[in-house]
C-alpha positions in Angstrom: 79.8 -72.3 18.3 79.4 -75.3 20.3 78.6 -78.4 18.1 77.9 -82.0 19.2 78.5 -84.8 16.1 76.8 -87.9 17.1 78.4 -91.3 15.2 82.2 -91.3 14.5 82.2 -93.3 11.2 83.1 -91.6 7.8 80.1 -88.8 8.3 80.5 -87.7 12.1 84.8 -87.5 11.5 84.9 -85.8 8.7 81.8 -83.1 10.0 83.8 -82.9 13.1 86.6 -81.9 10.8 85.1 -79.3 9.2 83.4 -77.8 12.5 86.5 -77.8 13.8 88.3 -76.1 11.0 85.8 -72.9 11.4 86.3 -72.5 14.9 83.7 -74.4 16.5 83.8 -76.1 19.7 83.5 -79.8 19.0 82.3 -83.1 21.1 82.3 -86.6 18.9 79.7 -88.8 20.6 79.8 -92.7 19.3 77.7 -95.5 21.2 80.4 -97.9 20.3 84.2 -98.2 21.6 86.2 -96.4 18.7 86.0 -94.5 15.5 84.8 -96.0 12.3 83.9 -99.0 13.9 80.4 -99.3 11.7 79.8 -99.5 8.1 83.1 -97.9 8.0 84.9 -100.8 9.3 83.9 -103.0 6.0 83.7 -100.0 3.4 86.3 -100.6 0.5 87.6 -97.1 0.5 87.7 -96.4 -3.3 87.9 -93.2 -4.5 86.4 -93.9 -8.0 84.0 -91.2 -8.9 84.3 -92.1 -12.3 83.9 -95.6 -11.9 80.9 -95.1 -9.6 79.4 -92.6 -12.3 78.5 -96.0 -14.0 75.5 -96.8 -11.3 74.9 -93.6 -9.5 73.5 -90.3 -10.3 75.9 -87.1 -11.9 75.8 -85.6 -7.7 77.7 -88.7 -6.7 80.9 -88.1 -9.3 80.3 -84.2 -8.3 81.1 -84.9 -4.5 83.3 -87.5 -5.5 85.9 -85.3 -7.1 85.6 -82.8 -4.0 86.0 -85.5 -1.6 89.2 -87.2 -3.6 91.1 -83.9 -3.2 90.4 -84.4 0.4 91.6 -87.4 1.1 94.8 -86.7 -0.1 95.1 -83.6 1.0 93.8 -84.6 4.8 95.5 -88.6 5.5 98.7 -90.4 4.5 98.9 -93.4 2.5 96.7 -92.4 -0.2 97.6 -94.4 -3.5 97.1 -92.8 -6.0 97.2 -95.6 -8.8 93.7 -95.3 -10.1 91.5 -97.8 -10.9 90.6 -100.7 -13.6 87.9 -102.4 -14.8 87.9 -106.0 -16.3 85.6 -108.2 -17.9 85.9 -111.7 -19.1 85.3 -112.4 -23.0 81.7 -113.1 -22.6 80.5 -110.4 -20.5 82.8 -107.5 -22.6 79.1 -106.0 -23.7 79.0 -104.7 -19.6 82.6 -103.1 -20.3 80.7 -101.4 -23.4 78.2 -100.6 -21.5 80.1 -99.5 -18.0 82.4 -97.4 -20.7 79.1 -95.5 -22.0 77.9 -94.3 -18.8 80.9 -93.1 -17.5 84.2 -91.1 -18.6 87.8 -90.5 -17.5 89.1 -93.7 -18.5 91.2 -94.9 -21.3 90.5 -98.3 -23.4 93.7 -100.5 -22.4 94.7 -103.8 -24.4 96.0 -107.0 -23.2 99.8 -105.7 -22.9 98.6 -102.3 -21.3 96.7 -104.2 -18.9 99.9 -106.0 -18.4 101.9 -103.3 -17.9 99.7 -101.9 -15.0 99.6 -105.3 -13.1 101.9 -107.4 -13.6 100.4 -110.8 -12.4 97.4 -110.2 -14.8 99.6 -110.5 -18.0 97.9 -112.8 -20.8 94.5 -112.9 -18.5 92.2 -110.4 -20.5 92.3 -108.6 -24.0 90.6 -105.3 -23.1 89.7 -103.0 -19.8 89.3 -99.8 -18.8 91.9 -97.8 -16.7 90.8 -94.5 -15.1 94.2 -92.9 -14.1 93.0 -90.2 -11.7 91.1 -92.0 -9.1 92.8 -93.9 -5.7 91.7 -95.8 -3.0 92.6 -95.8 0.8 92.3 -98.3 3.5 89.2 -96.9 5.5 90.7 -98.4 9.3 93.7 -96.9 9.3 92.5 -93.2 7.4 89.4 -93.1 10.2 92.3 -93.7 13.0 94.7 -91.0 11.3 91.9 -88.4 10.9 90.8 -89.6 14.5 94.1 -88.6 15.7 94.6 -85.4 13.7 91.0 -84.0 15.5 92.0 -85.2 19.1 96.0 -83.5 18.5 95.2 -80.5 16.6 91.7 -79.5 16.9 91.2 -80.7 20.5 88.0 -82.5 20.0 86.4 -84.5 23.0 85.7 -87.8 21.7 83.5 -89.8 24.0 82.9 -93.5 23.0 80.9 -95.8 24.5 77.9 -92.9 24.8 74.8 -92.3 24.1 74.1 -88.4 24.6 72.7 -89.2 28.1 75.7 -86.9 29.8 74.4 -83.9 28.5 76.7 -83.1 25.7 73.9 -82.5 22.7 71.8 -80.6 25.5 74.5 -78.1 26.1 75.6 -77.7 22.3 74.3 -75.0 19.8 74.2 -77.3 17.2 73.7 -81.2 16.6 75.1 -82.8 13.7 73.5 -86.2 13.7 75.8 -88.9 11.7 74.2 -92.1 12.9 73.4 -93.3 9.7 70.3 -96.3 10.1 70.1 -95.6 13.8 68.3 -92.0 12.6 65.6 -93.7 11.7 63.7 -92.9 14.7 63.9 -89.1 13.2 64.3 -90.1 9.5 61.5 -92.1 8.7 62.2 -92.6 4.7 66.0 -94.4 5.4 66.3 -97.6 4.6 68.9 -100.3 4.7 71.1 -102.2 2.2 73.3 -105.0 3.4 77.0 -105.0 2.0 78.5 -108.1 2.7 83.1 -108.5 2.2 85.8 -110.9 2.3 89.5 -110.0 3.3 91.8 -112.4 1.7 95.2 -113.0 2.3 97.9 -114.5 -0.5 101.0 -114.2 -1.1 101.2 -115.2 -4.7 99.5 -112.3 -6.7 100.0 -108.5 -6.3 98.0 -106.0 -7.3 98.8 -102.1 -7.1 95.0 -101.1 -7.7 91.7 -101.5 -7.0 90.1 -103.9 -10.0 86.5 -104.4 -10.9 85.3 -107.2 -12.2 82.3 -107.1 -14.0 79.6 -109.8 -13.8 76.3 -109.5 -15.2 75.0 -110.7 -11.4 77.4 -110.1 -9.2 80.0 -107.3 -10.4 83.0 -106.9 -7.5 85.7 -105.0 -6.8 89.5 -106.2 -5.5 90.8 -103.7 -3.3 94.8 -104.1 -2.7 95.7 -103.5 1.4 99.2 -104.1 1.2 101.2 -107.2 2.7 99.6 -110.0 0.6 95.7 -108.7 1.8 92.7 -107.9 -0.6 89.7 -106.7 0.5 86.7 -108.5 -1.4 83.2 -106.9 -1.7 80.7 -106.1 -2.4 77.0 -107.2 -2.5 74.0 -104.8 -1.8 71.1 -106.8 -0.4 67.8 -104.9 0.1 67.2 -105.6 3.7 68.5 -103.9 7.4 70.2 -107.4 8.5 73.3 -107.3 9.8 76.0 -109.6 10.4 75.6 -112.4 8.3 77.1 -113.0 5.4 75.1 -115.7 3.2 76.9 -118.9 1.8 75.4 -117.6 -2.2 77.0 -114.7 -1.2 80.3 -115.9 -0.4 80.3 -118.1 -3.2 79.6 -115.5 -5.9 82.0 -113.3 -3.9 85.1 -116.0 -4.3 83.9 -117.1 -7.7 84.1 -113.5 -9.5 87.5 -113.0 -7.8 88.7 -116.5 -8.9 88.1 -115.8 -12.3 90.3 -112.7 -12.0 93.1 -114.6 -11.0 93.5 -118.6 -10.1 95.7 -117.7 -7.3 92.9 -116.3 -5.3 91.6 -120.0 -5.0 94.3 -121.1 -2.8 93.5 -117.5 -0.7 93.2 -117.6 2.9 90.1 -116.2 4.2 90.9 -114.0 7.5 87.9 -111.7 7.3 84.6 -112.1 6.6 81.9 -109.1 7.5 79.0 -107.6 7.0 76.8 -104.2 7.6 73.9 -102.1 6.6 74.1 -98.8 4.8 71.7 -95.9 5.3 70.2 -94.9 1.5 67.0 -92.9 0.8 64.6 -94.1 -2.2 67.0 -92.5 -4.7 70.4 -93.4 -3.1 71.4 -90.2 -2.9 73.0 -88.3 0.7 70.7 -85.4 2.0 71.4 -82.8 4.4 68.5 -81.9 6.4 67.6 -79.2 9.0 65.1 -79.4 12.1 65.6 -76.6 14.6 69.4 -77.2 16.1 70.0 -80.2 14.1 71.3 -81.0 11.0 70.9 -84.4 9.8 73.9 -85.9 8.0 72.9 -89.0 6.2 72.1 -91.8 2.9 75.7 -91.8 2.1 74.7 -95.5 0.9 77.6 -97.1 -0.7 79.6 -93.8 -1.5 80.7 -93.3 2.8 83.7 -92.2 2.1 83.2 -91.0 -1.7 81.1 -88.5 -0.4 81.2 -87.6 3.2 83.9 -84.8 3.0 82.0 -82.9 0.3 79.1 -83.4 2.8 80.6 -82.2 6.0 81.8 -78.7 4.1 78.3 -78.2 3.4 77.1 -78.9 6.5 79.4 -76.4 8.0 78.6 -73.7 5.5 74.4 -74.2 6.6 75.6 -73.8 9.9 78.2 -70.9 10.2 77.1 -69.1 6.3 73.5 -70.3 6.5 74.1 -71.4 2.6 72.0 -73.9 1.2 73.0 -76.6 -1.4 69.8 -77.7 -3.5 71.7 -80.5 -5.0 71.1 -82.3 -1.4 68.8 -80.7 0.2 66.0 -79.2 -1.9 63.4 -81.6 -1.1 59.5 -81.6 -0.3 60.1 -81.9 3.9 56.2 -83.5 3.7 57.8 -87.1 2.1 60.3 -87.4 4.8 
């Protein structure tokens, strides 16, 4: 089988993956210069289904634990330290509430919480630590797995094109991976800003990702080795990208602050921002129209979700199996 995969962030690697693992011919196409050079570029990269079990439907965990095993299995420098979840005195009613809609955790005290990070002794009285999750830093996983389908699978990866040489015309399958851009075939998409900080000290350490909850502005700390933290993130119901907003970046810097004073004295060397692709529920469909399959609304679980995703795909195209829990769906509301 010849496939074409059109977008090389998160979605279009790791369905190029799995074509190419059952034998299919496959050409990347991405408009831009490199891999995972979209949403990719600022996604956190935690691998929390549990954690994310607290916001998003039962599917999301499902595809979560699926894609976790992949991870691990497919790219190096996978820590597997799992996550925590913090709260200051006043808001511990969201870490009741967080525990309650979620599971695979354990109730950790003051000198647990300690124990797992060092720098955070005497700081809070109570969290939650789910030991099987880990996180990943999305750049250098994209460029591994980038590497791994050039070296070993052969794939053509064309950057800086648009489809105009040809490539979908000639293939027996299109897997379209553009996320917003497929709006022009998927009218119901929609966007949701995610705006980050990278922060650079060298007088805390963390080993883990840690969420701190907020009852406005809830963010995550996302260790990335050498005295770097990536910072994120809001969701911001509008297609805008670029800009980050000055509330944001306040809010951002204030939640982390009140993890740890150190972060105050923080250099900022990052700041970014991007859209997401999310249908009304904010849940990933797969979708079929003649020779393409549409890969897409991975909203704020990229890479959470798309290996789980791509192994479906390839199983509609080569088995001709369907998976209701993302794609049973009236085709008149799209």
């Amino acid at each position: 089988m010849r496939v074409t995969v059109v977008g090389a962030g998160v979605a279009g690697l790791t369905c190029a993956h799995a074509f190419a693992q059952r034998g299919a011919q496959v050409t990347v196409i991405e408009r831009r210069s490199g891999s995972g050079q979209g949403c990719s570029w600022y996604a956190g990269g935690m691998l929390a289904p549990w954690c994310e079990r607290e916001s998003a439907e039962p599917l999301i965990a499902e595809l979560g634990l699926e894609s976790l095993d992949y991870w691990r299995r497919e790219v190096p420098d996978v820590p597997n330290e799992g996550s925590l979840v913090l709260a200051q005195p006043r808001d511990l009613p969201d870490l009741r509430r967080f525990s309650r809609r979620t599971e695979g955790y354990e109730w950790v005290d003051g000198a647990r919480i300690a124990a797992l990070e060092p720098d955070l002794e005497g700081r809070f009285d109570q969290g939650l630590f789910f030991p099987t999750e880990a996180h990943l830093e999305p750049r250098k996983a994209l460029a591994a797995l980038t590497r791994r389908l050039t070296d070993e699978f052969g794939i053509d990866m064309r950057f800086e094109a648009d489809g105009s040489d040809g490539a979908g015309d000639e293939a027996d399958l299109v897997v379209d991976c553009r996320g917003l851009a497929a709006r022009d075939q998927l009218a119901d998409l929609r966007g949701v800003k995610g705006e980050m900080l990278v922060l650079y000290s060298t007088e805390i350490a963390l080993k883990r990702p840690v969420r701190m909850l907020h009852p406005r502005i809830p963010v995550y700390i996302v260790p990335r080795g050498d005295g770097h933290f990536m910072i994120g993130a809001t969701s911001i119901e509008n297609d805008e990208r670029g800009r980050v907003t000055g509330r944001s970046m306040l809010e951002l810097l204030g939640s982390v602050y009140a993890l740890h004073p150190a972060f105050g004295e923080a250099e900022i060397v990052e700041i970014g921002a991007d859209v997401r692709p999310a249908f009304p529920d904010n849940l990933p469909r797969l979708r079929r129209r003649g020779k393409t399959i549409y890969v897409n609304g991975l909203y704020r679980h990229g890479f959470l979700a798309a290996p789980a995703l791509a192994r479906r795909a390839a199983e509609l195209a080569f088995d001709g199996t369907r998976f209701p829990e993302v794609m049973d769906e009236d085709p008149r509301e799209w």
